[in-house]
PyMOL Python script that loads the backbone (N, CA, C, O; Angstrom):
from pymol import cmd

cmd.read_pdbstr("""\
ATOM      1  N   UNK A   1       0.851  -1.173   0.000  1.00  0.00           N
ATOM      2  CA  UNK A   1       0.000   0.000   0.000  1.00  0.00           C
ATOM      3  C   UNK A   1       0.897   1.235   0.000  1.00  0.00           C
ATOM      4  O   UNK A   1       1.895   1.211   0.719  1.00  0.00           O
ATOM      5  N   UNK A   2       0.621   2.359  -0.772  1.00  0.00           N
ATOM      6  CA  UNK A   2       1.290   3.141  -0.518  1.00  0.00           C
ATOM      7  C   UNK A   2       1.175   4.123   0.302  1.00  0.00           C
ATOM      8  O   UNK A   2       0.288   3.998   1.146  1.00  0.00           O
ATOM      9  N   UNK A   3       1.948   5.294   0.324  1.00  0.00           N
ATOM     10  CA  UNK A   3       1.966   6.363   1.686  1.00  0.00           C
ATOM     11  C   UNK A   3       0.547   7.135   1.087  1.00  0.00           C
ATOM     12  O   UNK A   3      -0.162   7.533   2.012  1.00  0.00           O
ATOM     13  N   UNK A   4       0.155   7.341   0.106  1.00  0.00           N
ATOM     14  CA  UNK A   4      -1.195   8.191  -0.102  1.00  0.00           C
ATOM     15  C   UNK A   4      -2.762   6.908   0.034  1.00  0.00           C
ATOM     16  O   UNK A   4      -3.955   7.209  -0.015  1.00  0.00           O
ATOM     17  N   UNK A   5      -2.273   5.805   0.170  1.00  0.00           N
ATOM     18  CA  UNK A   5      -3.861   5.258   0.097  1.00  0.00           C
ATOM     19  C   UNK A   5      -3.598   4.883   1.351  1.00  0.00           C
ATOM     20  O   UNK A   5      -4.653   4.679   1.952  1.00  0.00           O
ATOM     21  N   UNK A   6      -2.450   4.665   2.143  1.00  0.00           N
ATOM     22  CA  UNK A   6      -2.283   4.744   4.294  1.00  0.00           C
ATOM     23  C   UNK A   6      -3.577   6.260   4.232  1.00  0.00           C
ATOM     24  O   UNK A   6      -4.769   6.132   4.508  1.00  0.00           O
ATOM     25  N   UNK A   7      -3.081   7.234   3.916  1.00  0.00           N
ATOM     26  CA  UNK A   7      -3.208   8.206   4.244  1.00  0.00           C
ATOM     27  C   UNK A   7      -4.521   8.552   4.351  1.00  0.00           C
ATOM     28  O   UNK A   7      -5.027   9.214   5.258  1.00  0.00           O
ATOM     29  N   UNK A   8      -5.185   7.973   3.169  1.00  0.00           N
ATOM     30  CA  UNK A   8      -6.705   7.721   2.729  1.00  0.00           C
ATOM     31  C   UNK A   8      -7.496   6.861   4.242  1.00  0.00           C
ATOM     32  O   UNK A   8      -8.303   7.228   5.095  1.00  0.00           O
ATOM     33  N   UNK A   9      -6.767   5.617   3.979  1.00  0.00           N
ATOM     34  CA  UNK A   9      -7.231   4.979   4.803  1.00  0.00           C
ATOM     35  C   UNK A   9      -7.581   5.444   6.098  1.00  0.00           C
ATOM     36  O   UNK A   9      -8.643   5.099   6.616  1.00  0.00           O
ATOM     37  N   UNK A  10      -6.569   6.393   6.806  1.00  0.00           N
ATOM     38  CA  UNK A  10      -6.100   6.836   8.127  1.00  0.00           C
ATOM     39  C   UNK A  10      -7.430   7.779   8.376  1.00  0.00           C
ATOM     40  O   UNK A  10      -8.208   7.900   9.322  1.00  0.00           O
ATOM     41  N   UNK A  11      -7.307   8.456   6.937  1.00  0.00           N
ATOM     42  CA  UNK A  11      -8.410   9.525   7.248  1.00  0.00           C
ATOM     43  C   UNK A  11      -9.933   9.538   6.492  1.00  0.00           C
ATOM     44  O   UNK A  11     -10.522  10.566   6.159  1.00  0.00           O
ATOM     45  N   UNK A  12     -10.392   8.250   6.314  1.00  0.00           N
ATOM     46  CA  UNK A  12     -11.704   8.436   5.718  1.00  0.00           C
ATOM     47  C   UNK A  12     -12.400   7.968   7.341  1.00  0.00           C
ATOM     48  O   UNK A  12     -11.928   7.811   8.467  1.00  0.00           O
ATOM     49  N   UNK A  13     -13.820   7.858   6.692  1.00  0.00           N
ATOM     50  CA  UNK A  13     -14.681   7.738   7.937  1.00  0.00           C
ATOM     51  C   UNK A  13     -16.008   7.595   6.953  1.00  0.00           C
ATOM     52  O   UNK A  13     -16.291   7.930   5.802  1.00  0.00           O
ATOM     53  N   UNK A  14     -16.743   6.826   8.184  1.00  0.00           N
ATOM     54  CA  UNK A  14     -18.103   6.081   7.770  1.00  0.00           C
ATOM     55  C   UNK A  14     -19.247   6.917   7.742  1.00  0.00           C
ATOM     56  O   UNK A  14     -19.845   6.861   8.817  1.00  0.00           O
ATOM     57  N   UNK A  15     -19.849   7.779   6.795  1.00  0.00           N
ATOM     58  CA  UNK A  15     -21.216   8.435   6.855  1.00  0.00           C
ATOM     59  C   UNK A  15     -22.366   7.334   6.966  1.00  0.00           C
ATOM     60  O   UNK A  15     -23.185   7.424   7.881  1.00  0.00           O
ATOM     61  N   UNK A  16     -22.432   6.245   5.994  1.00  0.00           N
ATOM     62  CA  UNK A  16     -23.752   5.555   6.340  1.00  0.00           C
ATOM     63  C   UNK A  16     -23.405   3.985   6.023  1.00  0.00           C
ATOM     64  O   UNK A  16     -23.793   3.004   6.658  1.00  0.00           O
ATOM     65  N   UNK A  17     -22.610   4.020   4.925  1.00  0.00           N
ATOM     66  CA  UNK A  17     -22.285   2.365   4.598  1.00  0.00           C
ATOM     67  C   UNK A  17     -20.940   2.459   4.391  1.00  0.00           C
ATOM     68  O   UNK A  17     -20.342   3.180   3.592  1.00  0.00           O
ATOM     69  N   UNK A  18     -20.441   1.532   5.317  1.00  0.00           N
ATOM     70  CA  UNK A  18     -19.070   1.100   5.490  1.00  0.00           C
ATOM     71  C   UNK A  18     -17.836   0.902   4.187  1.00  0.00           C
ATOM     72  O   UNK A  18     -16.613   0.900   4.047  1.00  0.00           O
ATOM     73  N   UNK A  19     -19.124   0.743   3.373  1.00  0.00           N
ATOM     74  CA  UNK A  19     -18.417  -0.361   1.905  1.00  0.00           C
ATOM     75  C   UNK A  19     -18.118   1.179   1.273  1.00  0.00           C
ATOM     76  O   UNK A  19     -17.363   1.087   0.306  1.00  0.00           O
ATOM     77  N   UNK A  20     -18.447   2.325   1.518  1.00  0.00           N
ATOM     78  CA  UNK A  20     -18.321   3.918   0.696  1.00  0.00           C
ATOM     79  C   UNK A  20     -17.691   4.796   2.145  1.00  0.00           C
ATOM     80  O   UNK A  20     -18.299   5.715   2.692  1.00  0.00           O
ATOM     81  N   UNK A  21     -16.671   4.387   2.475  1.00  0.00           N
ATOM     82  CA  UNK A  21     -15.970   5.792   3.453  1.00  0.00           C
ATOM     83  C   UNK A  21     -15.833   6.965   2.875  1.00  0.00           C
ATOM     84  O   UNK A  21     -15.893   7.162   1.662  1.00  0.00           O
ATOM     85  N   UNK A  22     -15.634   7.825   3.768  1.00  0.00           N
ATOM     86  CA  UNK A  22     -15.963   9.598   2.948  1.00  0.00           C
ATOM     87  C   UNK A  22     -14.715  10.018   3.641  1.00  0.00           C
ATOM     88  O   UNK A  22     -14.214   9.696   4.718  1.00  0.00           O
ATOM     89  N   UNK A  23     -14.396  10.773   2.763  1.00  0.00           N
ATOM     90  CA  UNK A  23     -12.352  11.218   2.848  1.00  0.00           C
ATOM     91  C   UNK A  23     -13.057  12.843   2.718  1.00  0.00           C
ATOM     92  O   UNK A  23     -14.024  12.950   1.963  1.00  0.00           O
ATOM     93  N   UNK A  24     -12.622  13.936   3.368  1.00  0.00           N
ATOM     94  CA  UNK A  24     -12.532  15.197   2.981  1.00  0.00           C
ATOM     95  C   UNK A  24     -12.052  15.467   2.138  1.00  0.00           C
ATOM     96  O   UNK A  24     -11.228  14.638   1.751  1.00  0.00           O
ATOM     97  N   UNK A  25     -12.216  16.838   1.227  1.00  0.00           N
ATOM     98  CA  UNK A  25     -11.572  17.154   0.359  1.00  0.00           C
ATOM     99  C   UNK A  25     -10.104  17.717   0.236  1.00  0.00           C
ATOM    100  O   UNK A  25      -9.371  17.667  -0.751  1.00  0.00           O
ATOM    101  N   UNK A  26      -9.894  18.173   1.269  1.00  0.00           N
ATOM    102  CA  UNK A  26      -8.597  18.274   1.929  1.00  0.00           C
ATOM    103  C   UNK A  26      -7.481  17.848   1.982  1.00  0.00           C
ATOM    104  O   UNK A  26      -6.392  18.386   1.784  1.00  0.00           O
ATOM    105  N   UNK A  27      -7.947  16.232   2.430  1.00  0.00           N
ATOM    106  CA  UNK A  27      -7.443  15.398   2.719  1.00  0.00           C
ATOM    107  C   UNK A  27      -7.021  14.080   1.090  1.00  0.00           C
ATOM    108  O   UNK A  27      -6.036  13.506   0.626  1.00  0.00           O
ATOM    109  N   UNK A  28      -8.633  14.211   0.775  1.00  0.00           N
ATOM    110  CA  UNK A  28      -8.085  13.873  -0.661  1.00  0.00           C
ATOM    111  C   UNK A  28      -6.915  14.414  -1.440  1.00  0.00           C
ATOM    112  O   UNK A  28      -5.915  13.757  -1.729  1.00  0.00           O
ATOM    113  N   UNK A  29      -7.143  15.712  -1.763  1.00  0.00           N
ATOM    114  CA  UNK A  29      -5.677  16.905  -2.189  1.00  0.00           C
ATOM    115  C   UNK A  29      -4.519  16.514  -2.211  1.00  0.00           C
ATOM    116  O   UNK A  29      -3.701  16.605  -3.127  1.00  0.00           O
ATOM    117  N   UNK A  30      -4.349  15.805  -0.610  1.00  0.00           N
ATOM    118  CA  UNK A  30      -3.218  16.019   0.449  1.00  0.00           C
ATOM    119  C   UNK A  30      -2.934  14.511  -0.566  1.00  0.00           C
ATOM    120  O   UNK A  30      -1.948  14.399  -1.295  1.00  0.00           O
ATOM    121  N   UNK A  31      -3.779  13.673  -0.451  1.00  0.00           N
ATOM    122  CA  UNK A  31      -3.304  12.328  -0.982  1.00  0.00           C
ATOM    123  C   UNK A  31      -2.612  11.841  -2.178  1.00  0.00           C
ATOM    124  O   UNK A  31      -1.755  10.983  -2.390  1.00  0.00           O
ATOM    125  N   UNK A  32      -3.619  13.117  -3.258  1.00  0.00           N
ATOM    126  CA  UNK A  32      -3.050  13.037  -4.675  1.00  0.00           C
ATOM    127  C   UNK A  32      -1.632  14.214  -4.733  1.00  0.00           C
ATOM    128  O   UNK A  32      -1.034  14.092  -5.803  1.00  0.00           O
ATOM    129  N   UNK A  33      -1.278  14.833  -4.198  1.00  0.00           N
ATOM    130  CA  UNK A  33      -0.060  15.465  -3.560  1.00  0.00           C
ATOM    131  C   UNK A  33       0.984  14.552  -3.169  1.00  0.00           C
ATOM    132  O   UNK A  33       2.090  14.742  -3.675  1.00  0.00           O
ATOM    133  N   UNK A  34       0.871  13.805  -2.537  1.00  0.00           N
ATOM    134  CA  UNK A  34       1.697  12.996  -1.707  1.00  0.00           C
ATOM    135  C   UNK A  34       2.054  11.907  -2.993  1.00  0.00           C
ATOM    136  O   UNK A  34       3.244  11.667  -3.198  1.00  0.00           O
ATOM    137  N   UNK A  35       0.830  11.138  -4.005  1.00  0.00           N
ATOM    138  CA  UNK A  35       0.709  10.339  -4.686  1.00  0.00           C
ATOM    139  C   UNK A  35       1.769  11.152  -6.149  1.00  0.00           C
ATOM    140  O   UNK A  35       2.695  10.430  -6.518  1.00  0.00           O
ATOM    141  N   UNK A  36       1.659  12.247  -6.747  1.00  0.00           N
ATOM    142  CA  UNK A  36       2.639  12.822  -7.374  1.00  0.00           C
ATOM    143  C   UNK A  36       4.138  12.702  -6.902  1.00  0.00           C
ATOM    144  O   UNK A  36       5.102  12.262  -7.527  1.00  0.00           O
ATOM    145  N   UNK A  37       4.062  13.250  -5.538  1.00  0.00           N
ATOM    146  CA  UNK A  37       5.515  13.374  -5.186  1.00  0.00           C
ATOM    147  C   UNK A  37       5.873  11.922  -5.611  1.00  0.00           C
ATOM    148  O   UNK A  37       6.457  11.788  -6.686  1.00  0.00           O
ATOM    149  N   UNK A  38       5.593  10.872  -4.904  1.00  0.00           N
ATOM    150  CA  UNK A  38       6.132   9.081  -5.167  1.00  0.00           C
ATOM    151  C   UNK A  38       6.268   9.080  -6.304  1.00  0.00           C
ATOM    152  O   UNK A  38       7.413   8.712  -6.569  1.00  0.00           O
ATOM    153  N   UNK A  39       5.616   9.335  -7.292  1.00  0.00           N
ATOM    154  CA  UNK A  39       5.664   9.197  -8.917  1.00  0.00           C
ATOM    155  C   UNK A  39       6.875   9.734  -9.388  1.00  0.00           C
ATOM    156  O   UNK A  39       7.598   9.057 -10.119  1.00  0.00           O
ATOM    157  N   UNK A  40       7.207  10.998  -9.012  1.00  0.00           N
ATOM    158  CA  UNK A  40       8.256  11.780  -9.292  1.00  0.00           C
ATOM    159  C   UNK A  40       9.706  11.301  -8.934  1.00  0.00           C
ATOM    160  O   UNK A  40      10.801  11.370  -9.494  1.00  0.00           O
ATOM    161  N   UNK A  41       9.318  10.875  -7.962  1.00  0.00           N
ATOM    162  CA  UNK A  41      10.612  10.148  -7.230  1.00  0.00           C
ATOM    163  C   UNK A  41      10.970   8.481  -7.723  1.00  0.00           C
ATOM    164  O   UNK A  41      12.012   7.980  -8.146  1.00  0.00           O
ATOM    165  N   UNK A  42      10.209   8.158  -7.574  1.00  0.00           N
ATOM    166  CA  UNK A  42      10.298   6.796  -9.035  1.00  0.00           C
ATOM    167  C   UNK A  42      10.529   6.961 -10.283  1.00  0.00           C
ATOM    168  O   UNK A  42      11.390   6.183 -10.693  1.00  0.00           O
ATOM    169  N   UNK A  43      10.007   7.833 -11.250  1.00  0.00           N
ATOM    170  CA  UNK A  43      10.571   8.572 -12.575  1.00  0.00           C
ATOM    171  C   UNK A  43      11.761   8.684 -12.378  1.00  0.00           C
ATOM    172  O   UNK A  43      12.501   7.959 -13.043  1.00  0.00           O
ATOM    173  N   UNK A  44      12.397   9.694 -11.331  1.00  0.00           N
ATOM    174  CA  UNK A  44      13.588   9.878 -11.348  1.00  0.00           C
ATOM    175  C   UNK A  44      14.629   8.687 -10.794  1.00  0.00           C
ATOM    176  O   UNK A  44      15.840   8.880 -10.904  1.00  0.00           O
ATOM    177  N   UNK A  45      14.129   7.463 -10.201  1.00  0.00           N
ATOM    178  CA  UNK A  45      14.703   6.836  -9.531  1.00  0.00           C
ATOM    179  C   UNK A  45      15.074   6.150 -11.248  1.00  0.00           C
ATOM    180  O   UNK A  45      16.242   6.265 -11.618  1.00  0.00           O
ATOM    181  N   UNK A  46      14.221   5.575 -12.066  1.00  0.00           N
ATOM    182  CA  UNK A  46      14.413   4.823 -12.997  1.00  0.00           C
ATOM    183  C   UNK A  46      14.907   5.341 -13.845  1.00  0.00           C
ATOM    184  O   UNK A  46      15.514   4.633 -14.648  1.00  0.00           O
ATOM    185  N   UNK A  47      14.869   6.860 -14.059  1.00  0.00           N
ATOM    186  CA  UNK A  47      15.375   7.868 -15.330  1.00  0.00           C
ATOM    187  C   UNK A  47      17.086   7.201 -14.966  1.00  0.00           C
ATOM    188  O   UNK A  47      17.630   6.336 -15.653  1.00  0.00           O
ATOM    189  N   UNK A  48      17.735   7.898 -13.659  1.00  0.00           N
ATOM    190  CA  UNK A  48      18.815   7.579 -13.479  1.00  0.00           C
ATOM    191  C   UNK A  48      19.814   6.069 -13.469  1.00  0.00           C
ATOM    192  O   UNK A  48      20.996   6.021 -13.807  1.00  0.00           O
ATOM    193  N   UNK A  49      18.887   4.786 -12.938  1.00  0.00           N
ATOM    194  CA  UNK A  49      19.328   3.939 -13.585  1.00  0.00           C
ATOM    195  C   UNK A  49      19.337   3.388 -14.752  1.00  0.00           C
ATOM    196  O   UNK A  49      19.818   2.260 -14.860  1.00  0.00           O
ATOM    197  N   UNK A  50      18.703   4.198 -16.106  1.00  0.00           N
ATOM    198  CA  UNK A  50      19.114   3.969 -17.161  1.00  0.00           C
ATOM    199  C   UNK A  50      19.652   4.421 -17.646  1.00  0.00           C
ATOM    200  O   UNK A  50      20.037   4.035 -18.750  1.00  0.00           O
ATOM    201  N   UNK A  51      20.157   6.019 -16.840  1.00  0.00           N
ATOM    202  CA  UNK A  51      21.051   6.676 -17.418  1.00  0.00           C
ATOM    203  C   UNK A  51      22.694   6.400 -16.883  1.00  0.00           C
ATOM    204  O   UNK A  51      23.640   6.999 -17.395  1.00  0.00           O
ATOM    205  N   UNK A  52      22.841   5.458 -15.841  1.00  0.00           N
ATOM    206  CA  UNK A  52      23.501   5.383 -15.155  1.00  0.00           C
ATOM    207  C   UNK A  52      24.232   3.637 -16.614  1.00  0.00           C
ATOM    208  O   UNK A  52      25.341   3.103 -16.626  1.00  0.00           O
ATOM    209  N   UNK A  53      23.524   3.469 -17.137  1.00  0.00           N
ATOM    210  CA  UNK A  53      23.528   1.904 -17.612  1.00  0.00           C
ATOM    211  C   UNK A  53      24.217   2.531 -19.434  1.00  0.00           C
ATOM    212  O   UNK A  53      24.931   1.890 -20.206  1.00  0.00           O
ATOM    213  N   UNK A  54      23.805   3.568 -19.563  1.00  0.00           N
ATOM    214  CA  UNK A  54      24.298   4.082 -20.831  1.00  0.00           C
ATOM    215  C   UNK A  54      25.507   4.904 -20.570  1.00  0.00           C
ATOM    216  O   UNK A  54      25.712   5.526 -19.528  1.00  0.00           O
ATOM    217  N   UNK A  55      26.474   4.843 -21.846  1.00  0.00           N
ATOM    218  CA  UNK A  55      27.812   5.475 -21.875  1.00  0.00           C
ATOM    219  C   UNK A  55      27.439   6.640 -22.923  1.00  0.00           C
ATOM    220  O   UNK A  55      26.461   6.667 -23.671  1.00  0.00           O
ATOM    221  N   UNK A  56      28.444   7.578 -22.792  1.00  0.00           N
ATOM    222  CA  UNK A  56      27.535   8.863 -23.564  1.00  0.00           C
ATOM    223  C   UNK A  56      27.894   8.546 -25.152  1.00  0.00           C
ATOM    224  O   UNK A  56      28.745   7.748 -25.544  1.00  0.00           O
ATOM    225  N   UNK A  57      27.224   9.187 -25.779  1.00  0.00           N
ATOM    226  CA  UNK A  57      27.012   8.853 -27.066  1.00  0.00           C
ATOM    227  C   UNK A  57      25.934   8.006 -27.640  1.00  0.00           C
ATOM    228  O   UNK A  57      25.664   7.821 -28.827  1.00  0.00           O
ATOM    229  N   UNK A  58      25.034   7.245 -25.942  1.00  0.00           N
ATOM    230  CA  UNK A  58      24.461   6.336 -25.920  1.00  0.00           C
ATOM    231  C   UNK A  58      22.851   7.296 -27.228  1.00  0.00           C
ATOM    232  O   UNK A  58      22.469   8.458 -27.089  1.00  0.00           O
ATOM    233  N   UNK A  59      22.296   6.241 -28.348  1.00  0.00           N
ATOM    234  CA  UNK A  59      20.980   6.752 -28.680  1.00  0.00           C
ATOM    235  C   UNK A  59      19.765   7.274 -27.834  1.00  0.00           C
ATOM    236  O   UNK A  59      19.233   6.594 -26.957  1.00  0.00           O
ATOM    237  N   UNK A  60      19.330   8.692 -28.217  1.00  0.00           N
ATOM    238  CA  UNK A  60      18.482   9.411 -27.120  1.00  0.00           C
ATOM    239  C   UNK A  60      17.182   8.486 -27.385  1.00  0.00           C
ATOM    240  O   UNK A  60      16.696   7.986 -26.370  1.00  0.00           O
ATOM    241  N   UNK A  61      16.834   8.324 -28.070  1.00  0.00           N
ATOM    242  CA  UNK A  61      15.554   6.771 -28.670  1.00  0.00           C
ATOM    243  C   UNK A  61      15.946   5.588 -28.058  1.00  0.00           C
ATOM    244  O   UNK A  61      14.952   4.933 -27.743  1.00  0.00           O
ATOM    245  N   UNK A  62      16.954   5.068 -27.773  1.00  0.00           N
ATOM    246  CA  UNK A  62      17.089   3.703 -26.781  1.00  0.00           C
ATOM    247  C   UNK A  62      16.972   4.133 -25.496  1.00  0.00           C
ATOM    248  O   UNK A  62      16.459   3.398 -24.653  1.00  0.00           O
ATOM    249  N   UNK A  63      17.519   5.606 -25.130  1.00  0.00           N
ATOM    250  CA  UNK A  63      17.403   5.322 -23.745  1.00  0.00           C
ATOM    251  C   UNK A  63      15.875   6.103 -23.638  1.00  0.00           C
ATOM    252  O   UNK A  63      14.928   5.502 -23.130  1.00  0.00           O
ATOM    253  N   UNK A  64      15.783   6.978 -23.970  1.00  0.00           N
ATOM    254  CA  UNK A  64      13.975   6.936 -24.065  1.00  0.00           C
ATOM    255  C   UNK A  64      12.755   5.530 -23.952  1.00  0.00           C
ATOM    256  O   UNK A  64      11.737   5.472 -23.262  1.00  0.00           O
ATOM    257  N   UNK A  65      13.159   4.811 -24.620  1.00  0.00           N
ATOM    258  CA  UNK A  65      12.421   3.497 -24.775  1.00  0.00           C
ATOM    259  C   UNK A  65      12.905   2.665 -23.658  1.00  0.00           C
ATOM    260  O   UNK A  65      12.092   1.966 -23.053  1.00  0.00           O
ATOM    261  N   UNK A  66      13.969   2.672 -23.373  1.00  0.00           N
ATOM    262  CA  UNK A  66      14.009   1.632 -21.827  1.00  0.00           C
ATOM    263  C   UNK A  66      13.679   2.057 -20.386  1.00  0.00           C
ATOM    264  O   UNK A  66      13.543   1.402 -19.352  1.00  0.00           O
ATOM    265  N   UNK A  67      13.582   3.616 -20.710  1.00  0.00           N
ATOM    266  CA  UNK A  67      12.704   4.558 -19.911  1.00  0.00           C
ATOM    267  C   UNK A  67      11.670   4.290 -19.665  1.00  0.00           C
ATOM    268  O   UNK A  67      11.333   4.093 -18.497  1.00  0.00           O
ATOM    269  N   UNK A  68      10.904   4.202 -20.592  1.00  0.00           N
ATOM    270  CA  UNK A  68       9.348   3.722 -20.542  1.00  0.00           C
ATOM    271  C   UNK A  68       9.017   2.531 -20.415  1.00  0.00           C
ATOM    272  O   UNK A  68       7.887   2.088 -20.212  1.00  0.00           O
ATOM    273  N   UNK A  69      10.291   1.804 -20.564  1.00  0.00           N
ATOM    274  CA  UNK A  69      10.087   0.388 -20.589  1.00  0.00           C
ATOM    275  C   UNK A  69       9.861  -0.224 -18.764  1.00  0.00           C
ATOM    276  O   UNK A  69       9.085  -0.967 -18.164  1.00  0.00           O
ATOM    277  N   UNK A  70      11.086   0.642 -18.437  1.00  0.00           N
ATOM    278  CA  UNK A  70      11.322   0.729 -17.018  1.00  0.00           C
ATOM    279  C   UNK A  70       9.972   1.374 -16.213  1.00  0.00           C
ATOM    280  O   UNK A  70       9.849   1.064 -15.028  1.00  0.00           O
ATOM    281  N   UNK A  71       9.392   1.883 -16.564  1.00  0.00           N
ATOM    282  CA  UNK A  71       8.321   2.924 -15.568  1.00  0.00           C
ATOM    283  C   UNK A  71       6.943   2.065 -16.031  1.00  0.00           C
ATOM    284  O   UNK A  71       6.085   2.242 -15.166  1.00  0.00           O
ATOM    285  N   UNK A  72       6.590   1.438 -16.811  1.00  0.00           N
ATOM    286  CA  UNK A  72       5.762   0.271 -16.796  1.00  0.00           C
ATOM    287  C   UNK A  72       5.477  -0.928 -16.190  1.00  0.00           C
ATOM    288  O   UNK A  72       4.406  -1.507 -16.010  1.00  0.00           O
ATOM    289  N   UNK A  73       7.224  -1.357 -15.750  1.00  0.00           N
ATOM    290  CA  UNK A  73       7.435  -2.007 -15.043  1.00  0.00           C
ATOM    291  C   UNK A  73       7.152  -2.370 -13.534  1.00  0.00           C
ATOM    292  O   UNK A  73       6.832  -3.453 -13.043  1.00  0.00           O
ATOM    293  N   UNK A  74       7.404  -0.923 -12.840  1.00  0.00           N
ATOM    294  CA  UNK A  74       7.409  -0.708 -11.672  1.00  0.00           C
ATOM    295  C   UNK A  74       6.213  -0.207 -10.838  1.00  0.00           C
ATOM    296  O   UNK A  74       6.340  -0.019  -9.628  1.00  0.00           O
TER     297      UNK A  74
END
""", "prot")
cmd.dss("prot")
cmd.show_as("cartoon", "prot")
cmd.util.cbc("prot")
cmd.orient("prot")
């Protein structure tokens, strides 16, 4: 689970049926906030080990494509 659906979890609450918890809007925000940052930080985590795997001169189209190859993955 990640740190934004903890976060969800932590902070929804039961209006009438259990099976539909109600999250503030706030708090939602806060989640898809939190849920960007992780994204960003994984992009960059994978950008760099493929850039870390290519020698320069390396094709900007191969390492583009194992980029995406990589972030599908994960």
């Amino acid at each position: 689970m990640s740190k934004s659906e903890e976060y969800i979890e932590i902070k929804s609450f039961v209006v009438v049926n259990p099976n539909f918890p109600v999250v503030t809007k706030e708090s939602a925000l806060k989640a898809v906030a939190m849920a960007e940052e992780e994204m960003k930080r994984k992009a960059i985590e994978v950008l760099s080990s493929v850039l870390d795997n290519w020698v320069h001169g390396g094709d900007a189209d191969c390492i583009i494509a194992e980029f995406e190859e990589r972030l599908t993955e994960g």
